[in-house]
MDAnalysis code that builds the backbone (N, CA, C; Angstrom):
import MDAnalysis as mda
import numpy as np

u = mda.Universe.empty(420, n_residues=140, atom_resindex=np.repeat(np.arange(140), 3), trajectory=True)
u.add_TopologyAttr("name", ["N", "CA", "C"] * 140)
u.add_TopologyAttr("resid", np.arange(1, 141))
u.add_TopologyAttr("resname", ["UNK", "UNK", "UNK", "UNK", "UNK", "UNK", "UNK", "UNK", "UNK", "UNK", "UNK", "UNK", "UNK", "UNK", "UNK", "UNK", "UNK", "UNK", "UNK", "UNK", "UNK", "UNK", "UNK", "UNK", "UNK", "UNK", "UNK", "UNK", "UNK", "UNK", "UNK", "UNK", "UNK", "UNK", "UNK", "UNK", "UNK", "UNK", "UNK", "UNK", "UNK", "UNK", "UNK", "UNK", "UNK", "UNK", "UNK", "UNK", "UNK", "UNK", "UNK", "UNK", "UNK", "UNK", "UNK", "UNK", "UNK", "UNK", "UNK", "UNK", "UNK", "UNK", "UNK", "UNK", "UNK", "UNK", "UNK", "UNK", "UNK", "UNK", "UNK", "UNK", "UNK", "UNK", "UNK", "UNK", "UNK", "UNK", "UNK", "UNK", "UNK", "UNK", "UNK", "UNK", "UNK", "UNK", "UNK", "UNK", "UNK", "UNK", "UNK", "UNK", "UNK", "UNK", "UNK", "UNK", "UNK", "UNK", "UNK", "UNK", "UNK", "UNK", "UNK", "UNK", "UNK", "UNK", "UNK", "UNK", "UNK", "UNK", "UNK", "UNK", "UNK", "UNK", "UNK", "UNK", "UNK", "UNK", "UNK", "UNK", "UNK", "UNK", "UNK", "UNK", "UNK", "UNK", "UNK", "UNK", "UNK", "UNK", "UNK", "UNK", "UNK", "UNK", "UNK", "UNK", "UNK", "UNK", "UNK", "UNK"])
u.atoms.positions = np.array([
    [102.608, 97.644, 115.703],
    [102.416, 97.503, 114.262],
    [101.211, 96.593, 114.019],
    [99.816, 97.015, 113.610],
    [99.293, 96.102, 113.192],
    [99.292, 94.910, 112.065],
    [98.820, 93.946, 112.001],
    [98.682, 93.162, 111.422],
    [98.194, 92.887, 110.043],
    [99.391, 92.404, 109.262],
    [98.724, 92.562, 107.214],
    [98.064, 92.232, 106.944],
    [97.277, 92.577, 106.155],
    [96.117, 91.685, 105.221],
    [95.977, 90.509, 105.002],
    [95.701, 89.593, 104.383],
    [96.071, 88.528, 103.401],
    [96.642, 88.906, 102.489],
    [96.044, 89.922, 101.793],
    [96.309, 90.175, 100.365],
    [96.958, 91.495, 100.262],
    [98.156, 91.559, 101.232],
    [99.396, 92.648, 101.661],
    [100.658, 92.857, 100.811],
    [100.927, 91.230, 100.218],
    [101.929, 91.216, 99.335],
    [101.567, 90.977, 98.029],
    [100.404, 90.306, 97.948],
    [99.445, 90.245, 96.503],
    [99.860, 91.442, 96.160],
    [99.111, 92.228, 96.973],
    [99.081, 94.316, 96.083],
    [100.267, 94.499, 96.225],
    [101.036, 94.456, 97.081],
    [102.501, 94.791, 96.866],
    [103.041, 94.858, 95.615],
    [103.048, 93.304, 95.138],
    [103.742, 92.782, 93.982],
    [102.889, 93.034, 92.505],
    [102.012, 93.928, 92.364],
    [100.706, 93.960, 91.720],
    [100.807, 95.697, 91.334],
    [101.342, 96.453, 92.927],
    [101.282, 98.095, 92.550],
    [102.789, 98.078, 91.777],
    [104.329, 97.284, 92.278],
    [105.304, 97.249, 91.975],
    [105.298, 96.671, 89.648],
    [104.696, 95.636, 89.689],
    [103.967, 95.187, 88.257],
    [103.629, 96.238, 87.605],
    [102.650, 97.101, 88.354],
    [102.450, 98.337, 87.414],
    [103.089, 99.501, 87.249],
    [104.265, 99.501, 88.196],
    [105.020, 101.097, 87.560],
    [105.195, 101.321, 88.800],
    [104.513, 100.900, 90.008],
    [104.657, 101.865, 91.060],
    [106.178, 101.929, 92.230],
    [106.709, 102.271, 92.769],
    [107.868, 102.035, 93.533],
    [106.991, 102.111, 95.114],
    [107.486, 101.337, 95.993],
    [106.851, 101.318, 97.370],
    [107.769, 102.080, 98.201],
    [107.224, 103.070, 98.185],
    [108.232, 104.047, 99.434],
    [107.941, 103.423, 101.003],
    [106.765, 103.587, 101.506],
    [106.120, 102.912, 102.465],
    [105.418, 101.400, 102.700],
    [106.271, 100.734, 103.642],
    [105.346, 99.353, 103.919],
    [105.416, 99.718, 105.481],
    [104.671, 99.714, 106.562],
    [103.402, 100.537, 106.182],
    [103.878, 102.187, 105.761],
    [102.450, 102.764, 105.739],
    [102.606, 104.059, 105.773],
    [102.498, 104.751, 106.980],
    [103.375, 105.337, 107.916],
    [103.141, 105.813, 108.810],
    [102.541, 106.921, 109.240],
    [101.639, 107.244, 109.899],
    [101.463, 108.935, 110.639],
    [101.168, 108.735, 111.970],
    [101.662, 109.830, 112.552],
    [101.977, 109.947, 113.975],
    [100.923, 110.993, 114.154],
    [100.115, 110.880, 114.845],
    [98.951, 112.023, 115.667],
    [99.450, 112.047, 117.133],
    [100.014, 113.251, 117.902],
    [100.369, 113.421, 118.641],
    [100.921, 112.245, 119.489],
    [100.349, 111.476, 120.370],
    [100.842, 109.953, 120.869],
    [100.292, 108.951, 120.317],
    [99.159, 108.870, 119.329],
    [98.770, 107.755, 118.168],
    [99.439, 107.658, 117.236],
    [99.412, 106.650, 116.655],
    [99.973, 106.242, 115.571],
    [98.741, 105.745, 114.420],
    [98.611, 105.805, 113.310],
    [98.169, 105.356, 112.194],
    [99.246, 104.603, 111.263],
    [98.298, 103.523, 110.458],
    [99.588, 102.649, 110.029],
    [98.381, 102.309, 108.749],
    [98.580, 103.035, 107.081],
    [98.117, 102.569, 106.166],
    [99.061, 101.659, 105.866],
    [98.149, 100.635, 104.939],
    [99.001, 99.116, 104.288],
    [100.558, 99.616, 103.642],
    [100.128, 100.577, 102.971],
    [101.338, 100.461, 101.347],
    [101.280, 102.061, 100.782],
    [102.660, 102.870, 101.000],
    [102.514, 104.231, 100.267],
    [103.425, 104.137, 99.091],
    [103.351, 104.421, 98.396],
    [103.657, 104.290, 96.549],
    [103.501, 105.261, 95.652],
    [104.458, 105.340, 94.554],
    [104.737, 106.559, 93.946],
    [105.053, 106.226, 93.025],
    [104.434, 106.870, 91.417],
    [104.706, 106.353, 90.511],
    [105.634, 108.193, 89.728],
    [106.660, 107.757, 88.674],
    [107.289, 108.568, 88.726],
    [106.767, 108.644, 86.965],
    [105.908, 109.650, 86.389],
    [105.542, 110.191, 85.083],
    [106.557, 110.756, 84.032],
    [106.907, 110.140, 83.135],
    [108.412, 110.586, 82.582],
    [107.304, 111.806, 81.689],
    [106.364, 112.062, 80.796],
    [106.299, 113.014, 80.021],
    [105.867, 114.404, 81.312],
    [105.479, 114.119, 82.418],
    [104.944, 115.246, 83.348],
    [106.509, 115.732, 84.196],
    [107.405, 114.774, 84.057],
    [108.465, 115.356, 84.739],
    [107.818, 115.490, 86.367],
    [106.822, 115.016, 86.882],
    [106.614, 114.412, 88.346],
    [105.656, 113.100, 88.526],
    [105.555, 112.949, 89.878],
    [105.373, 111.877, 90.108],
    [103.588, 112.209, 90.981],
    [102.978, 110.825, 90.877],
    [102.226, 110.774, 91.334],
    [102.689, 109.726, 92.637],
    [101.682, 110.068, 94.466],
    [101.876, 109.381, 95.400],
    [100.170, 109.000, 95.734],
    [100.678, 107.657, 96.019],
    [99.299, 106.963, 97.341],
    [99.546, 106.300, 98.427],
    [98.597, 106.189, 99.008],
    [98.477, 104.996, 99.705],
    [97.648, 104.191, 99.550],
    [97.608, 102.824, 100.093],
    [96.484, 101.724, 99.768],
    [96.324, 100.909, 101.334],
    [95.080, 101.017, 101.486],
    [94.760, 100.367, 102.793],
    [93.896, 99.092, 101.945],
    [94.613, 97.924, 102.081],
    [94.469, 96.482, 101.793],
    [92.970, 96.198, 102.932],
    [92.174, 95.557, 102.303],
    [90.812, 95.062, 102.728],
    [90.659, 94.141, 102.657],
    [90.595, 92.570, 103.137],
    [89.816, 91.298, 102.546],
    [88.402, 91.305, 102.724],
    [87.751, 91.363, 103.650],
    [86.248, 91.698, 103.519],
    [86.255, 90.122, 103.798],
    [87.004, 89.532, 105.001],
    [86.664, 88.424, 105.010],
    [85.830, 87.837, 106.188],
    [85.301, 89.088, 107.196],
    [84.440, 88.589, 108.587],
    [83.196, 87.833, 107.777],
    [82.327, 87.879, 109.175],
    [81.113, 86.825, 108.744],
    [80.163, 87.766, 108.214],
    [80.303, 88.961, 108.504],
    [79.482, 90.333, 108.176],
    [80.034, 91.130, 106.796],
    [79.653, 91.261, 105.566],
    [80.124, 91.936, 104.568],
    [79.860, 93.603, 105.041],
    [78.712, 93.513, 105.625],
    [78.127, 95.292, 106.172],
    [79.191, 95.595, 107.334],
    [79.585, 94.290, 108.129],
    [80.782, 95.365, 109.733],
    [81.754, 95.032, 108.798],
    [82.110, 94.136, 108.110],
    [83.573, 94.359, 107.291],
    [83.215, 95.967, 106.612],
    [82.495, 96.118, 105.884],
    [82.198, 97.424, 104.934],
    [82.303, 98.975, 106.274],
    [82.008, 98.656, 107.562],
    [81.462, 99.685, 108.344],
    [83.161, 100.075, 109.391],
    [83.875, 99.079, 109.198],
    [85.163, 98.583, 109.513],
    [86.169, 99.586, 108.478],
    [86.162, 99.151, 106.942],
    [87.282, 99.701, 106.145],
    [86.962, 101.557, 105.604],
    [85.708, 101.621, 106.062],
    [85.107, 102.765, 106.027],
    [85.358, 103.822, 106.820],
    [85.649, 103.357, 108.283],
    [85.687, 103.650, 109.245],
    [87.197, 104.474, 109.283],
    [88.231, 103.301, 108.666],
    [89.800, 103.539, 109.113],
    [89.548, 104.183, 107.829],
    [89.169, 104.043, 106.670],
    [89.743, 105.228, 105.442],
    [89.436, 106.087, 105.919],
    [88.380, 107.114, 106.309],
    [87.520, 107.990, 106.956],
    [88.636, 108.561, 108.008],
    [89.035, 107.473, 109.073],
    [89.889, 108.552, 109.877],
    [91.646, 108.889, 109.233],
    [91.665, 107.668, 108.399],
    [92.923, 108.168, 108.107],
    [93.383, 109.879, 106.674],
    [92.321, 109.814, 106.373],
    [92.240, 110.912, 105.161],
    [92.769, 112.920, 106.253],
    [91.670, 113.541, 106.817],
    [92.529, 114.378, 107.560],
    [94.069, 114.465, 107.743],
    [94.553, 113.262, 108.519],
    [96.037, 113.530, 108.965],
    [97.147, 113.175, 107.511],
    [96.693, 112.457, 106.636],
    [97.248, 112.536, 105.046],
    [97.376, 113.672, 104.671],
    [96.253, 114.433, 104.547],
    [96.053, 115.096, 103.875],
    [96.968, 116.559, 104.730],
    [96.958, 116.914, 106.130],
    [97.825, 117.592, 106.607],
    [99.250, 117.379, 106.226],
    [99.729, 116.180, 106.582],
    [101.013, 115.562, 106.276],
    [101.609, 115.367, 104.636],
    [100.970, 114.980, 103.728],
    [101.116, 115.080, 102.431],
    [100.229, 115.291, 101.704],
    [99.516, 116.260, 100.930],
    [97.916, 116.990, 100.522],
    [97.986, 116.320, 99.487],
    [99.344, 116.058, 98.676],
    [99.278, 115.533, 97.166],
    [99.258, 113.561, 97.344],
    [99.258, 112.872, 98.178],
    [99.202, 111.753, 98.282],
    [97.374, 111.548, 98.020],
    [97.229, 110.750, 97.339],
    [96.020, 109.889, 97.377],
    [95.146, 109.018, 97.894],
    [94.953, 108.536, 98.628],
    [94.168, 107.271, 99.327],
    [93.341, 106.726, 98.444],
    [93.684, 105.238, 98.505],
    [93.240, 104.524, 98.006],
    [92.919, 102.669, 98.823],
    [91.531, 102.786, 98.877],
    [91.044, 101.391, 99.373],
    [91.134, 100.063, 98.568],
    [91.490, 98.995, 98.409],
    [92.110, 97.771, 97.729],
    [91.635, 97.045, 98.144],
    [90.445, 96.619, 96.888],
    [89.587, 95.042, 97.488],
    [89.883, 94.533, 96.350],
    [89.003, 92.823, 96.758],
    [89.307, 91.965, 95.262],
    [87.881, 92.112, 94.654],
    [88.108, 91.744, 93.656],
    [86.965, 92.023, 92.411],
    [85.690, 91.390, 92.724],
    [85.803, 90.206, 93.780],
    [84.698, 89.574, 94.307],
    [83.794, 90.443, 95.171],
    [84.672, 91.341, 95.750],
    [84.668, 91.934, 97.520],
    [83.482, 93.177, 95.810],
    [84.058, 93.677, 95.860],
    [83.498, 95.218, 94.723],
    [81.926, 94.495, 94.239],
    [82.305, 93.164, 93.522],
    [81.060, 92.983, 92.981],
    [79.682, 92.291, 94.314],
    [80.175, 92.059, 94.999],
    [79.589, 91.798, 96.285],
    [78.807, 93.085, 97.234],
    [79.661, 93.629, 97.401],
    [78.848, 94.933, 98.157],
    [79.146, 96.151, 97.516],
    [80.267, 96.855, 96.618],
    [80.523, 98.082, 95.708],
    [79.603, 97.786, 94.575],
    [79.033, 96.885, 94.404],
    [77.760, 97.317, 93.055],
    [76.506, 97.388, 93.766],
    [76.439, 97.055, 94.880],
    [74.833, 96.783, 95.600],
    [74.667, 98.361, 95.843],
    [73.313, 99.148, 96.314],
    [73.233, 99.907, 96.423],
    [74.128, 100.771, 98.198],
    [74.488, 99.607, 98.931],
    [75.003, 100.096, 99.919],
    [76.696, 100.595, 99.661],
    [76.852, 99.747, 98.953],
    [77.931, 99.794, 98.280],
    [78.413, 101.294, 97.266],
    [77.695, 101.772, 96.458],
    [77.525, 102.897, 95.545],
    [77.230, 104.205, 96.472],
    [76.466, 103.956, 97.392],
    [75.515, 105.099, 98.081],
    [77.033, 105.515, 99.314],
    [78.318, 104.504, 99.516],
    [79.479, 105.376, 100.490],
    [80.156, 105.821, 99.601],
    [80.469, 104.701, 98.271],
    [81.525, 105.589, 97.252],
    [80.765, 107.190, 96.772],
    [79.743, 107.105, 96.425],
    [79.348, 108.370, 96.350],
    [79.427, 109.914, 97.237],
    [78.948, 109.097, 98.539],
    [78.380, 110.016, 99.460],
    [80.131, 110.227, 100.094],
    [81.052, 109.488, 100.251],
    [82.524, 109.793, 100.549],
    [83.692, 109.788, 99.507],
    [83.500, 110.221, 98.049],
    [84.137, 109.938, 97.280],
    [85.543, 108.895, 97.216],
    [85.040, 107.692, 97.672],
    [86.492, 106.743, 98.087],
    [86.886, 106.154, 96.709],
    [88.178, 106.671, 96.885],
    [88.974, 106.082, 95.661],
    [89.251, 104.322, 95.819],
    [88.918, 103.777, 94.861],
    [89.229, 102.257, 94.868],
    [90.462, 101.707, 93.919],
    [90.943, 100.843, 94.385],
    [91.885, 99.561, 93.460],
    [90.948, 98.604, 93.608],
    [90.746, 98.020, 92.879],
    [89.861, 96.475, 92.585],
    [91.159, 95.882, 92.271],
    [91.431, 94.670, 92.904],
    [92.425, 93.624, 91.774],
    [91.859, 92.333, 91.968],
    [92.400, 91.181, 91.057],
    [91.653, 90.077, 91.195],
    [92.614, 89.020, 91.542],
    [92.396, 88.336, 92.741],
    [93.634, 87.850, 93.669],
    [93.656, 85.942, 93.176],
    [92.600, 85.621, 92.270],
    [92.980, 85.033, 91.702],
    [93.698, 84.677, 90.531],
    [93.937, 86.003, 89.578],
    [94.345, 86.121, 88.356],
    [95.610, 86.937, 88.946],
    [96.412, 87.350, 89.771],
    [96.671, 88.243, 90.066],
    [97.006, 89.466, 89.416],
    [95.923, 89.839, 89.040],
    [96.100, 91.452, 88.011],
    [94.931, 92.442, 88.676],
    [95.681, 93.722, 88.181],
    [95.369, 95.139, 88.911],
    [93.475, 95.030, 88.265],
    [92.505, 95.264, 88.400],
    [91.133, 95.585, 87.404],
    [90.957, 96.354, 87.099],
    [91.238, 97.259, 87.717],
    [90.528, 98.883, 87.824],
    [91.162, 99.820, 88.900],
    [91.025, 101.015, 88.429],
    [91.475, 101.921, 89.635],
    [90.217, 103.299, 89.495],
    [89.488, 103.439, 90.347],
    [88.263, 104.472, 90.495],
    [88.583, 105.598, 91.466],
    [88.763, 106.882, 90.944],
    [89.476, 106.965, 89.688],
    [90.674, 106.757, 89.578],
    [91.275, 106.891, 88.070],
    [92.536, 106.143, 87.653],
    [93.485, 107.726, 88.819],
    [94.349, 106.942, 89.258],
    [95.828, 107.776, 90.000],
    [96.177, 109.124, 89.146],
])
């Protein structure tokens, strides 16, 4: 089992705040003798749609000495984990979870814009000092 975030139970208590129910701590998938282990799978249940929406959230601090190998790092595991999701549950979402510092730090710089673009990665921004949700790109 790898090892949580910092900010593992922050979002926890933050996706639960907003509606969401945590089916998964972690999220598991099994690739033949590998294992994959996203942070947090979650499901919010839509009373006028009569279903529910599912994600997951792979928790990021972006706290090495490198913002670019942290960035080349959470890129890396969203990237491989999307395929076997998407076999295993097509309607689940992925979603990457930084703090609002981490987004305005390298997600507004152009290195930053040029992966969300070029890999359409869905984001949670929250702000781990206020502890509230900011944004969700795009919304769930």
């Amino acid at each position: 089992m790898p090892t949580r975030d910092k900010f593992h139970d922050l979002l926890l208590r933050l996706l639960v705040a907003d509606g969401w129910t945590i089916t998964h701590d972690p999220y598991h998938i099994s690739i033949g003798r590998k294992n994959l282990f996203v942070d947090l799978g979650a499901e919010k249940l839509l009373a006028a749609e009569r279903e529910g929406k599912r994600i997951a959230v792979e928790v990021k601090t972006f706290g090495g000495p490198s913002e670019v190998h942290d960035l080349e790092e959470a890129l890396g595991q969203y990237l491989l984990y999307i395929p076997f999701m998407r076999a295993r549950d097509p309607e689940r979402q992925l979603y990457l979870a930084i703090d609002v510092e981490v987004y305005r730090n390298i997600f507004e710089e152009p290195i930053g814009r040029g992966v969300v673009d070029e890999y359409k990665l869905r984001i949670l921004i929250f702000d781990s000092d206020k502890e509230v949700i900011v944004r969700w790109m795009p919304q769930p």
